[in-house]
C-alpha positions in Angstrom: 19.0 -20.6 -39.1 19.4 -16.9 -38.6 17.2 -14.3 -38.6 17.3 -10.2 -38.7 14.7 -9.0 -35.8 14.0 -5.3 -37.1 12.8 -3.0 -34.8 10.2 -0.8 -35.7 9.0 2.1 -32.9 7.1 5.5 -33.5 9.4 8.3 -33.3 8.9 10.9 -31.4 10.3 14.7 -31.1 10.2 14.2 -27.1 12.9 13.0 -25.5 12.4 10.6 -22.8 12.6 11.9 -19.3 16.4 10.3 -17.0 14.3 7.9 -15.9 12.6 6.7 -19.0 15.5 6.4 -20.8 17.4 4.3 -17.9 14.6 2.1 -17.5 14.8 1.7 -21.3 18.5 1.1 -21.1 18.3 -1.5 -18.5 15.1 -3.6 -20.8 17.5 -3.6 -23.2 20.6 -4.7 -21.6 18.7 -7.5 -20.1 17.5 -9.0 -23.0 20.8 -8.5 -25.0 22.4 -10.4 -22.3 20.0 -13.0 -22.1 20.2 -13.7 -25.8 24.1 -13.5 -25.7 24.2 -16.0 -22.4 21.7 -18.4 -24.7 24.1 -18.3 -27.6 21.7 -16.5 -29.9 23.3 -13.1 -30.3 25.1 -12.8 -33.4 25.4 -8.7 -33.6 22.5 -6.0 -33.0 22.5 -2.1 -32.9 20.5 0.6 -32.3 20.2 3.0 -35.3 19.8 6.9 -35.1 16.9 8.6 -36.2 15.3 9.1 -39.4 16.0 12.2 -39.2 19.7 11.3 -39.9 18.8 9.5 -42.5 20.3 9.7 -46.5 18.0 7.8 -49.3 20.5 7.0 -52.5 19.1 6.3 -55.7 20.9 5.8 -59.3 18.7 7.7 -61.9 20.0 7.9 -65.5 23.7 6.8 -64.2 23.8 9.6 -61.8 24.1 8.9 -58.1 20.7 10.9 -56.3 21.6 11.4 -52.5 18.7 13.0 -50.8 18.4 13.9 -47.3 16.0 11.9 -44.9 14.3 8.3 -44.9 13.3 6.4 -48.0 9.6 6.9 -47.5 6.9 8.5 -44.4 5.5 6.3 -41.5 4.0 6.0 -38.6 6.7 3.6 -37.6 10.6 3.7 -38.5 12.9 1.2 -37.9 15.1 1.8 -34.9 17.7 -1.2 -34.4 18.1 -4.5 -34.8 19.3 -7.7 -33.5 20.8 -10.3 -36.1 20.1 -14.0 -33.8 20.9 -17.8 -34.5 17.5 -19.8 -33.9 16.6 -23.4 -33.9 13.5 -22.2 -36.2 11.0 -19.5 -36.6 9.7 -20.5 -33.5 12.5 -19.9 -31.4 13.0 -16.3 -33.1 9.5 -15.4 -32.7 9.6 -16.1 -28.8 12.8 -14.4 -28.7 11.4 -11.5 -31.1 8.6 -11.0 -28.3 11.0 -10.5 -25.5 12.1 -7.3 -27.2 11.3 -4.0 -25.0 10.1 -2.3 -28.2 7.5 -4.8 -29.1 5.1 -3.9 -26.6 4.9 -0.2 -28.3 5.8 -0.9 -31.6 6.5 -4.1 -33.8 9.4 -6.2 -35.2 9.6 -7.7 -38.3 11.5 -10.7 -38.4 13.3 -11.5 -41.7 15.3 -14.9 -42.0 18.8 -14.4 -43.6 19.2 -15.8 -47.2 22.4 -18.1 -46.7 24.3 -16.9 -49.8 27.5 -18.8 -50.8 30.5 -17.2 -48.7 31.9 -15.5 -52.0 28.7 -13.8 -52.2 28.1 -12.6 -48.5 30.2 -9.7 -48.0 30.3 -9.9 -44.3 30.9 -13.3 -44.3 33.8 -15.6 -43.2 34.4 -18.9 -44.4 31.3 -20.5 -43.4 29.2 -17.8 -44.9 27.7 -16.6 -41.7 30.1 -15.3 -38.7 29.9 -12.1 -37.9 31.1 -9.8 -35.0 28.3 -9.8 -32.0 27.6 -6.5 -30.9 28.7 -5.4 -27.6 
C-alpha cells in the first residue's frame, strides 16, 4: 500500500548555522537512501516555506489567489516522502526514522488507489511515479 509521510516542522526566521544545515543534509540523505535501497521510495521533496506560499479559492466563479499559506500554525508542512509499505506498520516505523520527527511530527496519509483514468499522475497500474532523486 502506499502512503504520503508529510512533514510537519516549526518554521523559523533563523537560518541554521553551516553546520546545522550539513548535519541536516546528511540525516536526510541517509534515510532517503535507506528507504530507496529498501525499495520503499516512491518520490519525496522538500517544499519551500510558507512564506512562498499562494492559497487559491473559487468564490462566486471568480478565481481568489491570495498570497501566503492556507491558514496560521505552529507547524507547517515542509516536504514529503510518498513510500510503498507492506502495512501501516511498516510506514509508521519508516515514518519515525524521519530527521524531522524528533522536532516536529508527520502525518502519515495512505493514498486512495483511484482507477488509473482517475489518477492523474498515474501510469497504467494506477500508481508509478517518478522517485525523487
Amino acid at each position: 500500500m502506499r502512503y504520503l509521510l508529510l512533514i510537519y516542522t516549526r518554521e523559523t526566521d533563523v537560518e541554521p548555522s553551516a553546520d546545522e544545515a550539513a548535519a541536516s543534509h546528511a540525516a536526510y540523505g541517509a534515510f532517503t537512501r535507506e528507504i530507496r535501497e529498501r525499495g520503499l521510495l516512491q518520490a519525496g521533496e522538500a517544499l519551500t516555506p510558507t512564506s512562498t506560499a499562494t492559497t487559491v479559492r473559487v468564490q462566486g466563479g471568480e478565481i481568489v489567489a491570495t498570497d501566503g499559506p492556507f491558514a496560521e500554525t505552529k507547524e507547517a508542512l515542509g516536504g514529503f516522502y510518498l513510500i510503498e509499505a507492506r502495512d501501516l506498520d511498516e510506514a509508521i516505523e519508516t515514518a519515525a526514522k524521519i530527521p524531522a520527527a524528533s522536532v516536529g511530527s508527520i502525518e502519515i496519509r495512505p493514498i486512495w488507489e483511484l482507477p488509473a483514468e482517475f489518477a492523474m499522475a498515474a501510469g497504467e497500474t494506477g500508481h508509478e511515479v517518478g522517485a525523487a532523486g
